[in-house]
C-alpha distance (Angstrom), angle and dihedral (degrees) to the residues before:
residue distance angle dihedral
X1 . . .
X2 3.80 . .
X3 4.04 131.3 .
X4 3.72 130.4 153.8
X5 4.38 118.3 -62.7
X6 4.06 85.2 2.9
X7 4.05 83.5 127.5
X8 3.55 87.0 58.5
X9 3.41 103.4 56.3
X10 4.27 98.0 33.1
X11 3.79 80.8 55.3
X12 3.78 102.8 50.7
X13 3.75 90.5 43.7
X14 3.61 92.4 47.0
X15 3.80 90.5 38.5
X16 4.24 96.9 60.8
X17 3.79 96.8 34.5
X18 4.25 86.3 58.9
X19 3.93 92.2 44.0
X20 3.92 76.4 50.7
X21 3.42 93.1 41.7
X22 4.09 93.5 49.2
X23 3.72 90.5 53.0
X24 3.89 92.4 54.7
X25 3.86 93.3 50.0
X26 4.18 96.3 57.4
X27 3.75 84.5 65.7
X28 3.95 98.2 38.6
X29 3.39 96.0 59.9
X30 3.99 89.9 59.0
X31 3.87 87.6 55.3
X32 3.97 92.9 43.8
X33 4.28 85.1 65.8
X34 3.29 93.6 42.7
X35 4.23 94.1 45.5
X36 4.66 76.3 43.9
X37 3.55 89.8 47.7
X38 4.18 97.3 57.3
X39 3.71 93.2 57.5
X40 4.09 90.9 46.9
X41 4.06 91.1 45.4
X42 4.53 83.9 43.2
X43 4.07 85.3 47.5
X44 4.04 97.1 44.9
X45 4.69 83.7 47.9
X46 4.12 79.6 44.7
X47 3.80 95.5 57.7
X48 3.76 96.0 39.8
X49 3.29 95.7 51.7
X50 3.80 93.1 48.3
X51 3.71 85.2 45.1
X52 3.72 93.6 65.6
X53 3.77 103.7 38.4
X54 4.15 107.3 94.2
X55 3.35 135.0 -94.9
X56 4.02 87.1 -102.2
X57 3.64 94.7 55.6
X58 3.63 104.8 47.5
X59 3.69 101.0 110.5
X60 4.09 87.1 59.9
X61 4.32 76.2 42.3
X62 3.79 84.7 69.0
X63 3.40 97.7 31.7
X64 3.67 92.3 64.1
X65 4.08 95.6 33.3
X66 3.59 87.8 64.7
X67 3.91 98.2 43.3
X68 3.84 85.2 48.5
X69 4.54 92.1 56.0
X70 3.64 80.3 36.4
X71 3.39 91.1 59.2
X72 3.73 102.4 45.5
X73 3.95 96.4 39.7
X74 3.81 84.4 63.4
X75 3.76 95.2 42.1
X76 4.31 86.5 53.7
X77 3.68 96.0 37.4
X78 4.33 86.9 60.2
X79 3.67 91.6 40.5
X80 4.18 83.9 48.5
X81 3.75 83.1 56.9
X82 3.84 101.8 43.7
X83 3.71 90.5 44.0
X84 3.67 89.7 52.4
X85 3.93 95.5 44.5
X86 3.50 82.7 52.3
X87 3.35 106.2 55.9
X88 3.93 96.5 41.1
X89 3.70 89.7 53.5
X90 4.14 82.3 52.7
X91 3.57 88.2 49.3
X92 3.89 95.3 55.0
X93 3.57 90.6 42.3
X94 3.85 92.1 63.1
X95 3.67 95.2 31.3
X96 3.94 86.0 62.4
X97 3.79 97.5 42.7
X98 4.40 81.0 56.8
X99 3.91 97.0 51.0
X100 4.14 93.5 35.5
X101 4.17 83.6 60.4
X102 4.05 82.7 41.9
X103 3.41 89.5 58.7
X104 3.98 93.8 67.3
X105 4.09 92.6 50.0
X106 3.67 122.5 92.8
X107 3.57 105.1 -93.6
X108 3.49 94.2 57.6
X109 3.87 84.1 108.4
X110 3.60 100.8 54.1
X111 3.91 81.5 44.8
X112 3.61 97.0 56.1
X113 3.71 90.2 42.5
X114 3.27 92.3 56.7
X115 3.74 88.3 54.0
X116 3.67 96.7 49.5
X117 4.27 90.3 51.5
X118 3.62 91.3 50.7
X119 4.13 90.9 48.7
X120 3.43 94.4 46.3
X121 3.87 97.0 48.6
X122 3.73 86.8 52.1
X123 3.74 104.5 44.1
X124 4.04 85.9 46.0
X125 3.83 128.5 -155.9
X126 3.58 131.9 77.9
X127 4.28 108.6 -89.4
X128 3.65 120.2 61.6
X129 3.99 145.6 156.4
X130 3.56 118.1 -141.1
X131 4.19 121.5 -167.0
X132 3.37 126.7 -171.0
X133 3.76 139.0 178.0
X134 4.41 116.5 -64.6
X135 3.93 94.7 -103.9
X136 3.80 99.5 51.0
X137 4.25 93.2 51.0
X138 4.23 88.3 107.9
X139 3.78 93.3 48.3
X140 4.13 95.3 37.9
X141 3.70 85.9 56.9
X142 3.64 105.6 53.7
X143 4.02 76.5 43.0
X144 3.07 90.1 60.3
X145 3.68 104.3 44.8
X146 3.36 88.3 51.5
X147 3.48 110.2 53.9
X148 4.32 90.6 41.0
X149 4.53 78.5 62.2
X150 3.92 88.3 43.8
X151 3.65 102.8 48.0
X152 3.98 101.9 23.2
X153 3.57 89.1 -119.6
X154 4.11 137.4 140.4
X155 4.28 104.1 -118.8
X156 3.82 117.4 174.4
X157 3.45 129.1 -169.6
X158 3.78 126.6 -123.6
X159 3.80 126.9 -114.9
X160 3.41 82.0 -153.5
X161 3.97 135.6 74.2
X162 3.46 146.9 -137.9
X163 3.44 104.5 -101.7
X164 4.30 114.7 -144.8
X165 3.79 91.9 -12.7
X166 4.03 109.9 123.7
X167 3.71 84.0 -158.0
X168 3.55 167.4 -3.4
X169 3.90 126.9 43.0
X170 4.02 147.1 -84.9
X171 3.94 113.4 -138.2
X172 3.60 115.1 -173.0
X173 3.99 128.8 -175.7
X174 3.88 110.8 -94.1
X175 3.63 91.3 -107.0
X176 4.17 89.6 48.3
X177 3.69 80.9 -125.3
X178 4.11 86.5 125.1
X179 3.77 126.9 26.3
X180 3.89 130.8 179.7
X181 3.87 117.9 -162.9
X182 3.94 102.5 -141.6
X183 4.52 100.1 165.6
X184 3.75 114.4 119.6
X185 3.66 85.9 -105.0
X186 4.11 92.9 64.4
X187 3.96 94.2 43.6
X188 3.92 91.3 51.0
X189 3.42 95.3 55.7
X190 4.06 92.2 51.9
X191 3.60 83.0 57.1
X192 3.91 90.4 53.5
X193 4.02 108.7 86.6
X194 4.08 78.9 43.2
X195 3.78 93.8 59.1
X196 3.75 92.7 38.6
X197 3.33 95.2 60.5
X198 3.86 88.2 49.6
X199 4.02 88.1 56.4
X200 4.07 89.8 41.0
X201 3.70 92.8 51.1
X202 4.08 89.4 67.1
X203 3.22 90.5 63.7
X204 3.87 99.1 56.1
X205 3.29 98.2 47.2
């Protein structure tokens, strides 16, 4: 999908949530040797124990080696997850606190412009309402007005707000048949399985 400034806003988005994102991974990689180092320590008890079972025995010797690893790998590979839940939920949270303090700059209206063009292109047709958040009402309006000159298009504005977004807009057919969720909060968590694959991929390598 591609409408006018759209590179603007895709890259500041995707700009704050990786300086967010880069932040999160100096600390990760401390807990990805210390998630590495529980199955080495649960190995090392493993062959001990093995070590000192008799001859006689060591089919139960393997038995229990291998339940032991088992054990661990699956006690790492859920702190692997937690640790990277945790950090992309850190990563948001500072990626939100940048673009809220965006949001008071002066290309916030370009920005939410941007926004409206892409929601309106995807939602399709020719009427609309748009709603956004209770602090950006002055801006969203001369949006608004704005883009319905541009584009030849019918755009009304909510009575109703955004509630909790810091951010960005929801546009929604006239009908409310078709709505597209366009705040900071919705684009972020696109980004999500994107950034935690970045996180997961320290772990695998």
């Amino acid at each position: 999908m591609t409408v006018c400034n759209l590179s603007g806003i895709e890259y500041t988005v995707k700009k704050v949530s990786d300086e967010a994102l880069t932040e999160m991974l100096q600390s990760v990689s401390e807990s990805k040797a210390a998630a590495l180092d529980v199955v080495a320590k649960k190995k090392e008890e493993a062959e001990a124990e093995a070590a000192r079972i008799s001859e006689q025995q060591k089919r139960q010797a393997e038995a229990l080696r291998r339940q032991i690893i088992g054990s661990a790998e699956m006690i790492s590979r859920n702190k692997t997850l937690e640790i990277v839940e945790e950090n992309l939920n850190a990563a948001f949270t500072q990626a939100l606190s940048k673009l809220s303090g965006m949001t008071n700059g002066p290309d916030y209206g370009r920005v939410l412009k941007s926004l409206v063009l892409e929601g309106i292109e995807f939602v399709g047709g020719t009427e609309f309402v748009v709603m956004g958040n209770s602090k950006d009402q002055q801006v969203l309006q001369q949006t608004v007005e704005s883009v319905s000159r541009e584009k030849g298009v019918k755009i009304s504005r909510s009575d109703s707000r955004v509630q909790g977004s810091v951010g960005g807009v929801v546009i929604s057919s006239a009908d409310g048949f078709v709505t597209f969720d366009n705040t900071y909060e919705a684009r972020l968590e696109r980004l999500k399985p994107d950034l935690r694959k970045q996180i997961a991929q320290l772990f695998t390598t």
